[in-house]
N, C-alpha and C positions, 0 to 999 in steps of 0.2 A: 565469398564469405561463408564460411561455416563454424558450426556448435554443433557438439553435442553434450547433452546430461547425463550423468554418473550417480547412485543413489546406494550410502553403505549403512552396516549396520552393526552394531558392537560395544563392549564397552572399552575397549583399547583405542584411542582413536590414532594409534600411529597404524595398527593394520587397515583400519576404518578408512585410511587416508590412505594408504598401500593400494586399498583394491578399487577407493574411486579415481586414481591416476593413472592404474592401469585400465580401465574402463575408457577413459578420456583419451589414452594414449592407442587404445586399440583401434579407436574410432577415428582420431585426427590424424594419427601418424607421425612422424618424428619431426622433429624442428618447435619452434619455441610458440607458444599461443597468448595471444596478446591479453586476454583480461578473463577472470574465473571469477563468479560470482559462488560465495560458498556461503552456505547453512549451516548451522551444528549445534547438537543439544546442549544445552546448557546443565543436565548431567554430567556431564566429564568435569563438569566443576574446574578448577584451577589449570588442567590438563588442556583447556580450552586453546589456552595461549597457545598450544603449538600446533594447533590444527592450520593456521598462514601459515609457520614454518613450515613443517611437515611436505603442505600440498606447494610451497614456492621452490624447493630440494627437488622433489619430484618430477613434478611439469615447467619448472622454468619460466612460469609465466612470466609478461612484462609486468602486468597490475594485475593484482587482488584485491577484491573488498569483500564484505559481507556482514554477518554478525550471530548471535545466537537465536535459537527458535524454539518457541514451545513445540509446535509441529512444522514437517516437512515434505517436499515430495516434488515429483515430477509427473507427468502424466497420465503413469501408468498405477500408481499407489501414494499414500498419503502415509509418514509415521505420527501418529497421534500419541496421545495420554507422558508427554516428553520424556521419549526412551529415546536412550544412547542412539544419536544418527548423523550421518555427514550426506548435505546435497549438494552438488553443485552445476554449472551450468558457465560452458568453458566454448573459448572459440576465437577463431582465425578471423581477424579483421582488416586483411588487409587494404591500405591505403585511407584507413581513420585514424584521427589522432585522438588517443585516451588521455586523462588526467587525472588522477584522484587526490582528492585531500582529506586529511582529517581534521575536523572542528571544532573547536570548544566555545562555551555559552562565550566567552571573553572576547573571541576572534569576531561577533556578529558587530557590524554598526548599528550604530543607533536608531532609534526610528526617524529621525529625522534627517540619516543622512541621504547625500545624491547617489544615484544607480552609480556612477564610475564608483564609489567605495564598494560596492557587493561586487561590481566586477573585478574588484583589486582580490577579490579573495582566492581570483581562480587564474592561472597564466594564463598569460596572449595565446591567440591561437593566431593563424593566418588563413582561418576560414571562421567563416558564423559557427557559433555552437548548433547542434542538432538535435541535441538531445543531455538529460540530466539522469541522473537514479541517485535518489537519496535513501541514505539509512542513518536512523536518529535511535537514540534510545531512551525509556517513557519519564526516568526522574530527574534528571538532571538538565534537560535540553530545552528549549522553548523551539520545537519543530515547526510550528506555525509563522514566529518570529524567520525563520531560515526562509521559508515554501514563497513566506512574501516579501521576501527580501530579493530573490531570485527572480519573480515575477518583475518586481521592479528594474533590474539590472539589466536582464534577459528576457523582455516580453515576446511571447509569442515563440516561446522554445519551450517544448516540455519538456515537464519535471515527473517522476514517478519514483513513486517508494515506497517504503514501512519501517514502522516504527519495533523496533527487536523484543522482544516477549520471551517465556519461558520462568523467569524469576518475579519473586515477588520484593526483593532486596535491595535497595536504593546499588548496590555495588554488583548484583549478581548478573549482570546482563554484559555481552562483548559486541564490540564492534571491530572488525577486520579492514586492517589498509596496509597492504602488502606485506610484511610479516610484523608488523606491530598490533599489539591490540589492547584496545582503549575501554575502559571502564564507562565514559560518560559521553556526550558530545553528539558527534556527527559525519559520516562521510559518505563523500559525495564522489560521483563521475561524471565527467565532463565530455562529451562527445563531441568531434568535429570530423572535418573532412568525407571521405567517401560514406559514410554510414547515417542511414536513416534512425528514427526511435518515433514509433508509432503508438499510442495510448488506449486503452479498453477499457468501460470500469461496465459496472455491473451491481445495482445495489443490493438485490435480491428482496427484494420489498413493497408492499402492494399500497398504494393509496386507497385510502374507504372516508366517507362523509364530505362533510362542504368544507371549503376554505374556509381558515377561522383569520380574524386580522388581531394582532394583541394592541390592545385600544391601555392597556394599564401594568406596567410591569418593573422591577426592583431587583437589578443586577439577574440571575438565574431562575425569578421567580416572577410567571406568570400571575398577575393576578386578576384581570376582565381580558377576554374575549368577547369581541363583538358585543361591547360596553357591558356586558354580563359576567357576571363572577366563572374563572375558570375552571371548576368543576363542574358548572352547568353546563358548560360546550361540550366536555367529555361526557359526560352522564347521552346529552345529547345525541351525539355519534355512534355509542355502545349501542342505543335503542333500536337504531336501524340495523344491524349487522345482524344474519343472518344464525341460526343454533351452531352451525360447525364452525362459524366463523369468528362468532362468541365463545366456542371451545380452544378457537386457536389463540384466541387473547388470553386466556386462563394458562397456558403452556409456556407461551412467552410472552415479554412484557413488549409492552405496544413502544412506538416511536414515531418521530415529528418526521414528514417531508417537507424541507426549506428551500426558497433556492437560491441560487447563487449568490443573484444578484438584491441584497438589499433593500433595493429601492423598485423594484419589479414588481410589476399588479399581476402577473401571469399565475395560473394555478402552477403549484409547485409539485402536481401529478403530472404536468405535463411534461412527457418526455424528460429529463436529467433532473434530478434534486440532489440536495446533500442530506444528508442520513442525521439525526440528532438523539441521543437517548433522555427519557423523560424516567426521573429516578423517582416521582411519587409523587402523590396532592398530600400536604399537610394538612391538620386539622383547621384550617382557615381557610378549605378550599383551594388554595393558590397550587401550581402547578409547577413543579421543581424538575427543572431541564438541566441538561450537560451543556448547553450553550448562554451565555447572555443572547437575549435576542429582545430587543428594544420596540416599543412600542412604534407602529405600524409596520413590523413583519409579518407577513402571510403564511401561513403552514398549512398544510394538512395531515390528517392522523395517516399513522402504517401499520400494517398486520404484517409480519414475517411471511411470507413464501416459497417454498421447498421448491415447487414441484413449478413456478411461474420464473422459480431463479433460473433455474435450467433453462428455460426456455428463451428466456431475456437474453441468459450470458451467448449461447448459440447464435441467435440471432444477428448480437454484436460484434460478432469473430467471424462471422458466415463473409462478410465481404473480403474480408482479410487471409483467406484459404491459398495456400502455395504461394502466398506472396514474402515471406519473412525465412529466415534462417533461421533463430531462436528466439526463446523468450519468457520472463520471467514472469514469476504469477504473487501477488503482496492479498490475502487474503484476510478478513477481518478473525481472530477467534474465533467469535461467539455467529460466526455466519454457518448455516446448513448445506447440506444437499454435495451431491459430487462435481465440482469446479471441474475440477482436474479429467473426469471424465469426459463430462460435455468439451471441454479443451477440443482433446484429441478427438472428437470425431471432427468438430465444425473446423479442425485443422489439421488434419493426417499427416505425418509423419515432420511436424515444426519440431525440434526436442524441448522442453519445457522442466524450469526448477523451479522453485519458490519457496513463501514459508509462510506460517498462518501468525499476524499481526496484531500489535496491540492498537493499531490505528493505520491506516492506509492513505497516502499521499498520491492524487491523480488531480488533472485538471478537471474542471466543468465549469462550463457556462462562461469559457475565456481566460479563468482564474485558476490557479492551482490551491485544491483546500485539503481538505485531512477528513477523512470518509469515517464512514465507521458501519459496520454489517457489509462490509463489501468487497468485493472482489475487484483489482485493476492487476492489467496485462501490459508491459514492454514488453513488444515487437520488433524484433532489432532485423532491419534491411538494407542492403546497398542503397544510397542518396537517390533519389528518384524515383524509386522501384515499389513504393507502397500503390 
């Protein structure tokens, strides 16, 4: 098994796609490469669409997917502020079997159907699946509907992804499935046979104060903590934090650590949460979150972390050192610090693409959920070999 990443820059994207195929091409060598995972600005605006052409002419791949990106990169650099760019992250697999499809909200069953209908979305294989990579895009798709539909059909196979970013325009966003591309929806790859897909997330986020239980709440809006009105728990929390660490709440806006599971009395510092954003207390005190979260959920509050992210994400990749051929990187926006850096040292010379997200699809706590401030890694390796 081999990959390697290609990283171009321009506003033409047919030379853009010229010099990351010859990049790909210098590195793999001649004959056909089974699946390219591509990135690209969503500057090029309507010109978008031929960036799957372009690069399936070129390299021959069997399967393409991908979609647009506010930013992108590989290991070695990040394109930010979304200027004209093409990433991708291309490779020889031999004796896996690929599959990709593309999705619309219409193709999902319902929520009450059985797992054989999710499995009906994707062909037989004549091995277990191994592994998923989803790309959804943010206005039109109900991503979460998909993540647990696949948990259902397919338990205990991960799924990793993100959600395509760069536009603010219900129609400005693409998604790539072999030379078509799709305005809305969803696509997906399906791994079996000889190839592993190993999972990393990284929230970049520090828990601070006590567990709070939400004892009183109204769809999005907390309103008692710990039978006390929910601006007294926050008021609460603030009073203990330290002066730099009260500057760092001033910088950026705080957030919930939840976990996983629901019905879990475990602190949700420990070890894996999921990420939640808290958009404001109203003038009635109540506390206005990005999640419904129903009374008797456990949180704890988060401080953003730079300098703790790094050291987390390393940590998480340190086991995982020469053991993978490639691997993609699904990053939150609005997340800090150098990802891409710490990558490459706690993994020298793995080759690595990715793109920064409007929401990031990775497992935890047994479930596949949809992150947010976070970094997750596909690890792509021969069947056994993680």
């Amino acid at each position: 098994m081999q990959f390697h990443r290609a990283l171009a820059t321009g506003a033409d994207p047919e030379a853009a796609c010229r010099e990351v195929a010859a990049s790909l091409r210098a590195a793999l060598g001649p004959g056909p490469i089974d699946l390219a995972f591509v990135f690209a600005a969503p500057r090029y605006g309507l010109a978008i669409d031929r960036v799957p052409v372009l690069l399936q002419d070129l390299l021959g791949a069997r399967a393409i997917v991908g979609c647009s990106a506010a930013a992108m990169g590989d290991e070695v650099q990040v394109l930010e502020g979304n200027r004209h760019g093409i990433a991708v992250l291309a490779g020889r697999m031999p004796g896996a079997t690929i599959h990709t499809v593309a999705l619309a909200t219409a193709d999902l069953p319902s929520p009450d159907a059985p797992p054989a209908q999710w499995r009906a979305l994707l062909p037989t294989t004549p091995s277990p699946h191994t592994g998923f990579v989803v790309l959804t895009e943010p206005f039109h798709f109900d991503t979460r509907a998909l993540i647990g539909g696949l948990d259902f059909g397919f338990p205990g196979v991960p799924k990793i992804g993100g959600i395509a970013s760069g536009s603010r325009h219900p129609d400005g966003h693409a998604l790539f499935c072999g030379r078509t591309t799709h305005r809305a929806g969803a696509v997906l790859v399906a791994l079996s046979g000889d190839v592993g897909l190993t999972t990393v997330s990284s929230q970049g986020c520090r828990p601070f104060g006590r567990v709070g239980r939400v004892t009183a709440a109204g769809r999005n809006r907390l309103l008692q903590i710990d039978d006390r009105p929910a601006r007294a728990f926050i008021e609460e929390q603030l009073d203990g934090l330290s002066e730099s660490e009260r500057d760092a709440v001033h910088q950026s806006p705080l957030l919930l650590a939840i976990t996983p599971d629901p019905f879990a009395t475990s602190d949700p510092g420990d070890g894996e949460f999921l990420v939640c954003n808290i958009l404001g207390v109203d003038q009635h005190g109540e506390l206005v979150v990005a999640e419904h979260l129903p009374a008797g959920r456990t949180f704890r509050l988060l401080l953003r972390d730079e300098s703790g992210t790094v050291d987390d994400l390393r940590a998480r990749l340190r086991p995982h050192v020469h053991r993978h051929a490639g691997a993609l990187q699904f990053r939150c926006l609005g997340r800090q610090g150098p990802d891409h850096a710490a990558f490459a040292q706690a993994c020298p010379g793995v080759p690595l693409a990715g793109f920064h997200c409007n929401g990031e699809i990775a497992p935890t706590g047994g479930q596949t959920h949809l992150h947010a401030f976070s970094a997750v890694y596909a690890l792509f390796h021969r069947r056994g070999e993680a």
